[in-house]
C-alpha positions in Angstrom: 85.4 81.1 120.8 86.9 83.6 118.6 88.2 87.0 120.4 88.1 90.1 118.9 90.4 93.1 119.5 89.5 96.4 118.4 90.4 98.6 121.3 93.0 101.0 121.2 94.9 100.2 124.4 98.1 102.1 125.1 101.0 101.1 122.8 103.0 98.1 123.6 107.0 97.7 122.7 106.9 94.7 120.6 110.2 92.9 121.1 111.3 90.1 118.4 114.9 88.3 119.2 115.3 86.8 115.7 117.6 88.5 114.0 117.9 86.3 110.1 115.5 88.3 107.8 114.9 85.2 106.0 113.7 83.2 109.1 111.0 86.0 110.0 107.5 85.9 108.1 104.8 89.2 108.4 101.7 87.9 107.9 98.7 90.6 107.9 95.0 90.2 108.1 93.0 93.4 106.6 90.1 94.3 107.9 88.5 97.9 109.7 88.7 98.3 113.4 85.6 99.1 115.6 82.9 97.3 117.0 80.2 97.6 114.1 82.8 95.8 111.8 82.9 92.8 113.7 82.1 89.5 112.2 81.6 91.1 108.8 82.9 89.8 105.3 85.8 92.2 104.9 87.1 91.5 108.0 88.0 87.8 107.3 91.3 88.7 107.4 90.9 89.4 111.2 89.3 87.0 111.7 91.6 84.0 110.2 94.3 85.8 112.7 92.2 85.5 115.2 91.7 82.0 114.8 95.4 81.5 114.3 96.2 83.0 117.7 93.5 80.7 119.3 95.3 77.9 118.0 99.0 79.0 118.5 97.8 80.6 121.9 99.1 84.2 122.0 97.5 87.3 122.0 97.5 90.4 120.5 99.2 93.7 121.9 98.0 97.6 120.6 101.3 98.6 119.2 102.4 101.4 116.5 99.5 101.1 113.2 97.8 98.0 114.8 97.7 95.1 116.6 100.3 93.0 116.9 101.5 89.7 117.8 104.1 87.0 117.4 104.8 83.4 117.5 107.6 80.8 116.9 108.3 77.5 115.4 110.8 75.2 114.3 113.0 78.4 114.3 110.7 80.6 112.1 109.3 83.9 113.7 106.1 84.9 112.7 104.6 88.4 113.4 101.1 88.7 112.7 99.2 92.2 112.3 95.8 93.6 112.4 96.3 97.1 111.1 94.4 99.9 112.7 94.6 102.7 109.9 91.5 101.1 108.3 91.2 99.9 105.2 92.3 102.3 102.4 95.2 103.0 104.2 96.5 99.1 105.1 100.1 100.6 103.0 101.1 102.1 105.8 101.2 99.4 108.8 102.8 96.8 106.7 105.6 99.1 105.1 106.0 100.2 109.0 106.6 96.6 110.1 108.4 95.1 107.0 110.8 97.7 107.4 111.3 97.6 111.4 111.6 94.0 111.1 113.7 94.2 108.2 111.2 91.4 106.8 111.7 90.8 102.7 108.9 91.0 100.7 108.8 87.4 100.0 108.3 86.9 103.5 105.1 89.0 103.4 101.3 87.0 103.1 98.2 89.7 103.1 95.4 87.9 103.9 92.0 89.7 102.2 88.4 88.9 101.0 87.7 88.5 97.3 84.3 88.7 95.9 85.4 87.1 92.9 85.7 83.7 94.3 83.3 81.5 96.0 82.4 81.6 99.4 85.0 79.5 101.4 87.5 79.3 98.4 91.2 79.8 99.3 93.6 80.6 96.9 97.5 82.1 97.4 98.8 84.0 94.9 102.5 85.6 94.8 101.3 88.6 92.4 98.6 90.0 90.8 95.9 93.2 90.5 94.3 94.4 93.9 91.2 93.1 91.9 89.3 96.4 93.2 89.9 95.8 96.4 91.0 99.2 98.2 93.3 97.6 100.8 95.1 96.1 98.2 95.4 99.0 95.9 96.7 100.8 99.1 99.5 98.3 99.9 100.9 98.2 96.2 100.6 101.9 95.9 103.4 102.1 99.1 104.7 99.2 98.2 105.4 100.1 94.7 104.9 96.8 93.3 102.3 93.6 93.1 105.0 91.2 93.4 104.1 90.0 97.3 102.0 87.0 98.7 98.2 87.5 99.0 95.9 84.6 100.6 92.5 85.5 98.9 89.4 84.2 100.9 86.3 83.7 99.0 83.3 86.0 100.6 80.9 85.2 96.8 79.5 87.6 95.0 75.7 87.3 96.4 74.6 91.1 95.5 72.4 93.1 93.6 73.7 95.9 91.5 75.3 98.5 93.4 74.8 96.6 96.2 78.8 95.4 97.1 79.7 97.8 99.5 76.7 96.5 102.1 77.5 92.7 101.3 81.4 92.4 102.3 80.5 94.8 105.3 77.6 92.7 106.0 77.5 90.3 108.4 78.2 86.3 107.8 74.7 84.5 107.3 74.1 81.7 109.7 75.1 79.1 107.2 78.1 80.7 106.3 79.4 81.1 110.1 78.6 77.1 110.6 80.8 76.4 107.3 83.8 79.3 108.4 84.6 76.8 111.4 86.5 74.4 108.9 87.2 77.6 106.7 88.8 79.2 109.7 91.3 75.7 110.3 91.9 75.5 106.6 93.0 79.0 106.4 95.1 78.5 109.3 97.3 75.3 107.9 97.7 77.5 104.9 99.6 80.1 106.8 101.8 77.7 108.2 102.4 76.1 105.3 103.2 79.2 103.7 106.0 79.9 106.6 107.3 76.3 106.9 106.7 74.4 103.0 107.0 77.8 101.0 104.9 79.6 98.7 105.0 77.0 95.8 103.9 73.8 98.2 101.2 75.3 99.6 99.6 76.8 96.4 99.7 73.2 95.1 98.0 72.0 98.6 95.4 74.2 99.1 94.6 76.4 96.0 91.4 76.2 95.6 90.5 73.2 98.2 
């Protein structure tokens, strides 16, 4: 069973030994904290942490802009993060940690929903336009550039006109939450490949799978 944490508990110090910039990764889910955006669309990238720390087994601390967690293998350190500014303001939380980490922007993979690709498609791209998606836009606005890794999971497009903003902050249907628990794995190898094979490996294994 996937846990969720959107409480605010009382900040954590998050202590990380490594000390190589180029053998620590930030990866960041977006999504909104609170209980009534649980399970929904635009939350995948929660969600796909969430599974990721159910299969690594840690768990997630409150700590400065979010939640925050890391793991280690075959001398890579990985710091995962759940922002808590919301949304429109994901910038923030991952300049914050990129820059206390010392973390280079290759390192980076934002993981988001796109309603321009099917439901269940994965795709990683190393640049590109925030594709209207306000998190996005946020994060290249601080960041001052769309040069970083984004891992883009399909949510579809299933909406009537003027009709987007309830359907990615909708809940998963039933079919789609029986289909997510392959997503969910799927997603997961990705983000290790991305850490341990690279950027260009992994778009060639899983793009689009």
């Amino acid at each position: 069973m996937l846990k969720w944490f959107f409480k605010q508990k009382k900040e954590v110090s998050i202590q990380i030994t490594e000390t190589n910039p180029m053998k620590k990764f930030l990866i960041v889910g977006l999504g909104n904290i609170g209980a009534e955006y649980a399970n929904t669309r635009h939350n995948i990238g929660f969600k796909v942490l969430d599974a990721l720390a159910e299969e690594e087994q840690f768990t997630f601390e409150s700590a400065k802009l979010g939640s925050v967690a890391t793991f280690t293998h075959k001398g890579k350190t990985v710091i995962c993060l759940k922002p808590s500014t919301y949304m429109n303001l994901s910038g923030k939380a991952v300049k914050y940690w990129m820059d206390q980490e010392k973390i280079p922007l290759n390192n980076v993979l934002i993981i988001t929903d796109d309603i321009h690709l099917d439901f269940g498609t994965i795709r990683l791209k190393g640049k590109g336009s925030d594709g209207g998606h306000n998190g996005l836009k946020d994060i290249q606005n601080v960041l001052q550039t769309s040069t970083y890794h984004r891992f883009r999971f399909g949510v579809g497009a299933n909406f009537g006109k003027g009709k987007q903003v309830d359907f990615v902050l909708g809940k998963w249907t039933a079919q789609e939450e029986s289909a997510l628990v392959e997503r969910l794995q799927k997603s997961t190898d990705l983000i290790r490949s991305f850490v341990f094979a690279g950027p260009k490996n992994t778009m060639n294994l899983f793009n689009n799978t």
